[in-house]
C-alpha atoms as an extended CHARMM CRD file, in Angstrom:
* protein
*
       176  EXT
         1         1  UNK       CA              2.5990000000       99.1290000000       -6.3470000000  PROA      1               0.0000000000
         2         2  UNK       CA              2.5840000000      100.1570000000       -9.9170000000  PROA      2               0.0000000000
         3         3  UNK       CA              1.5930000000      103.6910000000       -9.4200000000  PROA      3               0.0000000000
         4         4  UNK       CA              3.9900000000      105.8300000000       -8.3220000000  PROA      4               0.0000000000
         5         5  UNK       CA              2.9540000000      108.4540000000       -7.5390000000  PROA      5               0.0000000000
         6         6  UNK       CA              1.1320000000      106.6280000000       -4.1600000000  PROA      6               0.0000000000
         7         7  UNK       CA              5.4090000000      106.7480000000       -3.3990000000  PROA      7               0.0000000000
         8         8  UNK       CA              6.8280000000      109.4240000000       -1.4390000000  PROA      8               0.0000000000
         9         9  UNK       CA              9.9030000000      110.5650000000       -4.0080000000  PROA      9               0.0000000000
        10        10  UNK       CA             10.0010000000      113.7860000000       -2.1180000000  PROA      10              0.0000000000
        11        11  UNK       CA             13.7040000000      114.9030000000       -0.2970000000  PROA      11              0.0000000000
        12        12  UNK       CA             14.3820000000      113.5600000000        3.1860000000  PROA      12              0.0000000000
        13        13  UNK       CA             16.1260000000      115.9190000000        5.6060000000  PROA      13              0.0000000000
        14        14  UNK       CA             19.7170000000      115.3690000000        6.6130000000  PROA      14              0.0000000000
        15        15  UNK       CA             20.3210000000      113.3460000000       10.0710000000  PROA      15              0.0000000000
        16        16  UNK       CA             23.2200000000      116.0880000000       11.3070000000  PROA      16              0.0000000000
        17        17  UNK       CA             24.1910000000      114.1000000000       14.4390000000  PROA      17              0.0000000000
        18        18  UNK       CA             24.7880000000      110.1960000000       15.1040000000  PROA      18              0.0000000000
        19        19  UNK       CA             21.7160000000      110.5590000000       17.0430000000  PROA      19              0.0000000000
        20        20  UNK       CA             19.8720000000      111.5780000000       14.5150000000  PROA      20              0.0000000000
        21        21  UNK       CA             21.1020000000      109.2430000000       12.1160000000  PROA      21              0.0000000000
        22        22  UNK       CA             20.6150000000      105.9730000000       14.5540000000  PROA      22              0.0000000000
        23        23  UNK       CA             16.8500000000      107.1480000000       15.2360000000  PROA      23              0.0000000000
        24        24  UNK       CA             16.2600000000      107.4070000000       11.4610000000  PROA      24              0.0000000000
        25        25  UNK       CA             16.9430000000      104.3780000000       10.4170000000  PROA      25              0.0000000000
        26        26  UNK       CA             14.9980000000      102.8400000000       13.4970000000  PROA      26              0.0000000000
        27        27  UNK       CA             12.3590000000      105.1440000000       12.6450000000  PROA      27              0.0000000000
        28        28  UNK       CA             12.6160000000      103.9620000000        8.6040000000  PROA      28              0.0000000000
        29        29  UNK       CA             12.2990000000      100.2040000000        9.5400000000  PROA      29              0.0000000000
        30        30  UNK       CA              9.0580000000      100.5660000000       11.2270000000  PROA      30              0.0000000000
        31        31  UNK       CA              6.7230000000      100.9430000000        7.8790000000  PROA      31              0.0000000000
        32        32  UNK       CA              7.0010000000       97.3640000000        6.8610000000  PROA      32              0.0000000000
        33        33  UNK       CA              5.9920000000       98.4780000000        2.9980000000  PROA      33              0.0000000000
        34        34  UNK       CA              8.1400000000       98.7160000000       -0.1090000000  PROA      34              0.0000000000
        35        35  UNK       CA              9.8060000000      102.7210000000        0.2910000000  PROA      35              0.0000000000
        36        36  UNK       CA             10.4920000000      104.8270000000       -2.7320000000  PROA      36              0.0000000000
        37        37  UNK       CA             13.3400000000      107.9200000000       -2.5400000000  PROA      37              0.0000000000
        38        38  UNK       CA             15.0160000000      109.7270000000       -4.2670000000  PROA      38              0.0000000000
        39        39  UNK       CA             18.9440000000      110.5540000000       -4.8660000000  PROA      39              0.0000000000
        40        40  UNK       CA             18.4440000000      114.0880000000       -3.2930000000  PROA      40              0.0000000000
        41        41  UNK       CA             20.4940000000      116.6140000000       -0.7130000000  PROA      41              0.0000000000
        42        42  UNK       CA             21.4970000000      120.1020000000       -0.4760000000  PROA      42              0.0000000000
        43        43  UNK       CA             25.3010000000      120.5830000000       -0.8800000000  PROA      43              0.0000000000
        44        44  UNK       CA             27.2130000000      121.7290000000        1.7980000000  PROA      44              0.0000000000
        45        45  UNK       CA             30.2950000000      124.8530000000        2.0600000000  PROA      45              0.0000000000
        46        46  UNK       CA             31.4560000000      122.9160000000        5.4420000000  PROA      46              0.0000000000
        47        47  UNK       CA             30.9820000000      119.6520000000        7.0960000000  PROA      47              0.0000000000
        48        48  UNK       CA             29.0660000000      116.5510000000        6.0190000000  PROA      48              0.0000000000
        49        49  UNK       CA             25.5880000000      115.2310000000        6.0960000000  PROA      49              0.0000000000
        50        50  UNK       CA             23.9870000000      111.5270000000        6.3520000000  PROA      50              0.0000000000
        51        51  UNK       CA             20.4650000000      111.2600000000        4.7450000000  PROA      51              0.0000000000
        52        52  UNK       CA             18.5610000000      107.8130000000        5.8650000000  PROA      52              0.0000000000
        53        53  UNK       CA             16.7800000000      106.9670000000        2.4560000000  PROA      53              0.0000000000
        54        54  UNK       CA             15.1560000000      103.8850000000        3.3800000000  PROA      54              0.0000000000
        55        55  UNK       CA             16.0530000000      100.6200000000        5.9930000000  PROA      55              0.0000000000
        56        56  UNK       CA             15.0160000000       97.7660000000        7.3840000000  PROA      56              0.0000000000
        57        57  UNK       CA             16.0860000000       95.5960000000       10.2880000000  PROA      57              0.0000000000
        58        58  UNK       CA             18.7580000000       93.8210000000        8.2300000000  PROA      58              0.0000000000
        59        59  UNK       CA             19.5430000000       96.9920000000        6.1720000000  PROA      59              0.0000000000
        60        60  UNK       CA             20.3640000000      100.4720000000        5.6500000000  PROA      60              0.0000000000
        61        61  UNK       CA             20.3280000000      102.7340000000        2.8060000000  PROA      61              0.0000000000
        62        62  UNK       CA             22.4000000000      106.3200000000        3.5340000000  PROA      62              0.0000000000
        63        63  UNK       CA             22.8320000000      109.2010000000        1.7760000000  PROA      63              0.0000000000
        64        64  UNK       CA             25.6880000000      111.2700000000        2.4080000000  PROA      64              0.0000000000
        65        65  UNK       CA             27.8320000000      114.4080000000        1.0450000000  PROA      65              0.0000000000
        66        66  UNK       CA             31.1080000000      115.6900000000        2.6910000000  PROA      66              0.0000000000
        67        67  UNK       CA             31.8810000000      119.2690000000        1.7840000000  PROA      67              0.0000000000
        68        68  UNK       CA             35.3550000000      119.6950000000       -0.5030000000  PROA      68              0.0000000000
        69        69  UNK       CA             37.8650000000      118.4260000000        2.2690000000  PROA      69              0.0000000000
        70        70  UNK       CA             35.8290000000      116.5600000000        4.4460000000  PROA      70              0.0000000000
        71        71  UNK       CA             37.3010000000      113.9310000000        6.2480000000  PROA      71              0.0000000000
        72        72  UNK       CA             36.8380000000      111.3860000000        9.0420000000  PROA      72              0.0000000000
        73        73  UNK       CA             38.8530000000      109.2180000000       11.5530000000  PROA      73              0.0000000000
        74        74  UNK       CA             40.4700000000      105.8360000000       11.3680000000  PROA      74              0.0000000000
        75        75  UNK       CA             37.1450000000      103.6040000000       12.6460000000  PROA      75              0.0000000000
        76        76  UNK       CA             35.6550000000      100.0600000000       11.9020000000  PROA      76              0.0000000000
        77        77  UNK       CA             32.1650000000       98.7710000000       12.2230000000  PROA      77              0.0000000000
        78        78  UNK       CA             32.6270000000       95.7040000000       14.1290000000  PROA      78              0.0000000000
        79        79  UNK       CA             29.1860000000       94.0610000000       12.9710000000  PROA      79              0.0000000000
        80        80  UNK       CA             28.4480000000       95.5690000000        9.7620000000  PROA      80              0.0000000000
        81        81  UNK       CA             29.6160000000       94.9280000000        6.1410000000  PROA      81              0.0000000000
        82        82  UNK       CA             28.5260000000       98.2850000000        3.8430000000  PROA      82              0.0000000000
        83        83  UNK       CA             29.7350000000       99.5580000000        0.8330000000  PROA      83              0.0000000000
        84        84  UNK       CA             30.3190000000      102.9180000000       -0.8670000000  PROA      84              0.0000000000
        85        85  UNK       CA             28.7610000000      104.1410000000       -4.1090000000  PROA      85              0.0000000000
        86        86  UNK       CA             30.6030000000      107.3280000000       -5.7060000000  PROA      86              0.0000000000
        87        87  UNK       CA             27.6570000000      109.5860000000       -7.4520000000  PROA      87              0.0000000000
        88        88  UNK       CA             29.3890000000      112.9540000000       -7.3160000000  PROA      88              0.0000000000
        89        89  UNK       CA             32.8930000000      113.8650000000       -6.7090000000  PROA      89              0.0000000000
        90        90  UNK       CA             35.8180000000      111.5790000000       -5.4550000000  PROA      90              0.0000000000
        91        91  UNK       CA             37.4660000000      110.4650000000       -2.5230000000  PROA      91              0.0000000000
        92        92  UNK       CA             40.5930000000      108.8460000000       -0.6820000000  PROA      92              0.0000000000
        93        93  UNK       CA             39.9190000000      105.7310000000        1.4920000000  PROA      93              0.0000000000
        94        94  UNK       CA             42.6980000000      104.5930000000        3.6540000000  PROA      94              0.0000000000
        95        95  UNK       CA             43.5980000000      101.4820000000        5.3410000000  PROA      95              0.0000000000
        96        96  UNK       CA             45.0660000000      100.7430000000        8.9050000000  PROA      96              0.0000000000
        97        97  UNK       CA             48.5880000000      100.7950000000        7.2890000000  PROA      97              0.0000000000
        98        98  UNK       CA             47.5650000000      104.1150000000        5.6700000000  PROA      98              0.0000000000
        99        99  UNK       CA             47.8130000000      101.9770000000        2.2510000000  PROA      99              0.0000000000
       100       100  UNK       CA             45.1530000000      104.2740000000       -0.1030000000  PROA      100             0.0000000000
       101       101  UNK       CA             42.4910000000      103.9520000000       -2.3710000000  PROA      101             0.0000000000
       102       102  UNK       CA             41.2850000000      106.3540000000       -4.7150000000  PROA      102             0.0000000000
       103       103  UNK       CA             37.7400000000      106.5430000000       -6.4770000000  PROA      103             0.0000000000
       104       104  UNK       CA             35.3760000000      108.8170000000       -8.3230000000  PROA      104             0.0000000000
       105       105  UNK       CA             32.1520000000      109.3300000000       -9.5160000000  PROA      105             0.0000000000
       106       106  UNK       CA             30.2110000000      105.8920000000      -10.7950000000  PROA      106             0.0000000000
       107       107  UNK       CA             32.8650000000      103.4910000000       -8.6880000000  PROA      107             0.0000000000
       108       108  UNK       CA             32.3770000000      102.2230000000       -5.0730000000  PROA      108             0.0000000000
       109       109  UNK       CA             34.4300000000      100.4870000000       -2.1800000000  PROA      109             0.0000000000
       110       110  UNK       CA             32.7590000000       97.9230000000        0.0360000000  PROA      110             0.0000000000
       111       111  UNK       CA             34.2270000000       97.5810000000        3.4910000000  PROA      111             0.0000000000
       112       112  UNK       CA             33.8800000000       94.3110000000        5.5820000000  PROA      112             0.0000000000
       113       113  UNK       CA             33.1020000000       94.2740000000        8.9150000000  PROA      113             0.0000000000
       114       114  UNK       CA             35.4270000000       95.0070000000       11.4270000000  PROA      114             0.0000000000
       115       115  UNK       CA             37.8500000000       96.0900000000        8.7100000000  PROA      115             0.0000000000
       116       116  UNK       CA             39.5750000000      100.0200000000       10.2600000000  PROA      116             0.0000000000
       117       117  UNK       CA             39.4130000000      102.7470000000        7.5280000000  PROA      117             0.0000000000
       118       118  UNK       CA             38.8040000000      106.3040000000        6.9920000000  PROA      118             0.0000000000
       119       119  UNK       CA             38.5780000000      108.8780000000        3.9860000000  PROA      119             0.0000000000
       120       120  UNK       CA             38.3760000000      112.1920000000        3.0660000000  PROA      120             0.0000000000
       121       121  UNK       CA             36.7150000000      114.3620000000       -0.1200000000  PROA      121             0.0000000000
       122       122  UNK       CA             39.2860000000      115.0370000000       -2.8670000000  PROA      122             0.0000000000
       123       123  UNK       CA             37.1830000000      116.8260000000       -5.0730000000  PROA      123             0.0000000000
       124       124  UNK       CA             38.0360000000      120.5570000000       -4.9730000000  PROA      124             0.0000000000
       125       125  UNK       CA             35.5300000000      121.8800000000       -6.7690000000  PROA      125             0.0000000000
       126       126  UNK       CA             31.9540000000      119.5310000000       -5.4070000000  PROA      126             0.0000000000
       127       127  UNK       CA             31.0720000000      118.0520000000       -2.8630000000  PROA      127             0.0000000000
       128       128  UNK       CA             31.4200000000      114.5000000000       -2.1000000000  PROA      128             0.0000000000
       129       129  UNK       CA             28.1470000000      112.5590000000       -2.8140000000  PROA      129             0.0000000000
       130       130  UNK       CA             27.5050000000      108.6030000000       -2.3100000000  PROA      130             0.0000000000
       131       131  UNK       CA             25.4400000000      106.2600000000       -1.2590000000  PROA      131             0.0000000000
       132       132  UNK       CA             26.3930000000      104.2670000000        1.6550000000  PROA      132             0.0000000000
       133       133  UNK       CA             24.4980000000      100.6270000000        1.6910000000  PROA      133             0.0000000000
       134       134  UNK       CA             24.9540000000       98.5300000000        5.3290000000  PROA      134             0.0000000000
       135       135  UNK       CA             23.5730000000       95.6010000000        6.6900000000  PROA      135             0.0000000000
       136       136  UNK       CA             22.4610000000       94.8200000000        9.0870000000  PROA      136             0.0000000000
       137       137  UNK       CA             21.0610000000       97.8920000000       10.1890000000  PROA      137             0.0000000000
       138       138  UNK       CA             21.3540000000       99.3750000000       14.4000000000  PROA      138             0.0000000000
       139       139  UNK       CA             19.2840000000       96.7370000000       15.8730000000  PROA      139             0.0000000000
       140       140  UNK       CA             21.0910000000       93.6490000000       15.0230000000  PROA      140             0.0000000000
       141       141  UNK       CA             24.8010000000       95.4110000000       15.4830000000  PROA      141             0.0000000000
       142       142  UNK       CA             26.0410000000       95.4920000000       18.9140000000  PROA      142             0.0000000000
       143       143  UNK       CA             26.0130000000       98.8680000000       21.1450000000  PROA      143             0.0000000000
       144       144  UNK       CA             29.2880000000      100.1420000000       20.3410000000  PROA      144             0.0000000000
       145       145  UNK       CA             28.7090000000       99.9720000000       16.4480000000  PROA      145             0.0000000000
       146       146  UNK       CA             31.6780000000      102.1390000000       15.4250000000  PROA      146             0.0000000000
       147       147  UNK       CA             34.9330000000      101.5400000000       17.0270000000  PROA      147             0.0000000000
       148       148  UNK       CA             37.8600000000      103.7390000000       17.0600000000  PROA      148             0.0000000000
       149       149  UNK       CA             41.6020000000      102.6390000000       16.0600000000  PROA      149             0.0000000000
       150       150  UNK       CA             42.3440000000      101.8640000000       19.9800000000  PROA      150             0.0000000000
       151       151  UNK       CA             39.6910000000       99.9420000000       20.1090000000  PROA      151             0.0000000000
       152       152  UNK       CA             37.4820000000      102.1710000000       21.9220000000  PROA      152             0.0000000000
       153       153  UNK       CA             33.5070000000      103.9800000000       20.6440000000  PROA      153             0.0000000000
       154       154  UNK       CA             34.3110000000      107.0590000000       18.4960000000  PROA      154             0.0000000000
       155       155  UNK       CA             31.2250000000      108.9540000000       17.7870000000  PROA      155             0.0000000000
       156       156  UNK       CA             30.3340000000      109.4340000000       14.2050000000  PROA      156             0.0000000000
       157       157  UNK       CA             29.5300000000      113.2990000000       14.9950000000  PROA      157             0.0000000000
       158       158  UNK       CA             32.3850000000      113.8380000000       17.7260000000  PROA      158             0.0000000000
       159       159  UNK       CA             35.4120000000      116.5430000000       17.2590000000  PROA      159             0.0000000000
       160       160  UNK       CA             37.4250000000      112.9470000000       17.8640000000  PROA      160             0.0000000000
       161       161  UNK       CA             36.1860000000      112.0250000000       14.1900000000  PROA      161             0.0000000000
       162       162  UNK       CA             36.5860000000      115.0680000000       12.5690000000  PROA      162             0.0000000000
       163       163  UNK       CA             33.5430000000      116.7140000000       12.4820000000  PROA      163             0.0000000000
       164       164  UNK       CA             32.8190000000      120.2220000000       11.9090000000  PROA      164             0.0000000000
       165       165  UNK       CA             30.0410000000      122.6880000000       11.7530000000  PROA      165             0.0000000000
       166       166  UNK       CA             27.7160000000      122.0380000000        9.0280000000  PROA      166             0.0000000000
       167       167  UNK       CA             27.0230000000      124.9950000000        6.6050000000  PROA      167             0.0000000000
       168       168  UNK       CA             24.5790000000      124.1550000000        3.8410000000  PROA      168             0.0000000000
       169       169  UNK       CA             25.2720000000      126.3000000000        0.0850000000  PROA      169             0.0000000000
       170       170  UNK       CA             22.2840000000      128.3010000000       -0.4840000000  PROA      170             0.0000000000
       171       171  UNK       CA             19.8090000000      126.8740000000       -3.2360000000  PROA      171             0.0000000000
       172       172  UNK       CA             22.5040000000      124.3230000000       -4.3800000000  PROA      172             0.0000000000
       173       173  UNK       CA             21.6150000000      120.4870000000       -4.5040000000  PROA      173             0.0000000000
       174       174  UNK       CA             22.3400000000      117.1690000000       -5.8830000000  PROA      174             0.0000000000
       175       175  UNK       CA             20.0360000000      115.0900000000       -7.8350000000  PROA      175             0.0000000000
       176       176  UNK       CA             16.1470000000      114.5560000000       -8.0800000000  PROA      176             0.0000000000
């Protein structure tokens, strides 16, 4: 384990859709071996991205960047705690009261289960970069794992949560 370059530090690809993302990390849990990565993605003119780094059953370790503006809805992850780590940018986090929190580059939020919230990117001129950390991962969270403000699923990739077309920036990336 001391030689690193038997790791794989090379860039993942981007899940794009909640598909995506939920067979990643299924797909990441399966090698049952320490997993090296690296703090990589290409940076975005539109829309947002979710990189699955590493995982295991009782974990999850996401990637993501949210174009300048980039938003989502009011949602809660009934069976999940997970917390946000700022490496580029800044953004707005807001409660169910719409009661705000902002943070930047080298801070992070961690949201408890079943607690509502949303955010958007504030930075004007980068994108929004962070890690996002969650346990447990898919298989131990309940079908509907992300639960709109009513009470009802809301898609992570669905025009009900915001999303938009994703258009990558040319040649332009973060990290590694």
């Amino acid at each position: 384990m001391n030689d690193a370059t038997a790791l794989d530090f090379e860039m993942k690809p981007p899940s794009i859709t909640a598909k995506d993302i939920f067979e990643d990390q299924i797909r990441a849990t399966e090698t049952g071996k320490p997993v090296a990565f690296t703090l990589k993605a290409q940076m975005l003119a539109q829309g947002r991205t979710d990189t699955v780094l590493a995982a295991t059953e009782d974990l999850s370790v996401r990637l993501k960047v949210y174009a300048s503006g980039g938003e989502n809805e009011l949602h809660a992850h009934p069976d999940e705690d997970h917390v946000f780590i700022i490496l580029q940018g800044s953004a707005r986090f807001y409660g169910p009261d719409d009661e705000t929190q902002d943070i930047r580059a080298n801070q992070g939020f961690m949201m408890p289960k079943g607690m509502l919230y949303r955010f958007h990117a504030t930075s004007t001129d980068e994108c929004l970069v962070m890690l996002r950390i969650g346990t447990p991962n898919f298989q131990k969270q309940s079908k509907d794992d992300r639960l709109g403000a009513d009470g009802k699923p809301l898609v992570g990739d669905s025009k009900e949560n915001r999303t938009v077309p994703v258009v990558f920036r040319e040649d332009v990336f973060f990290g590694g």
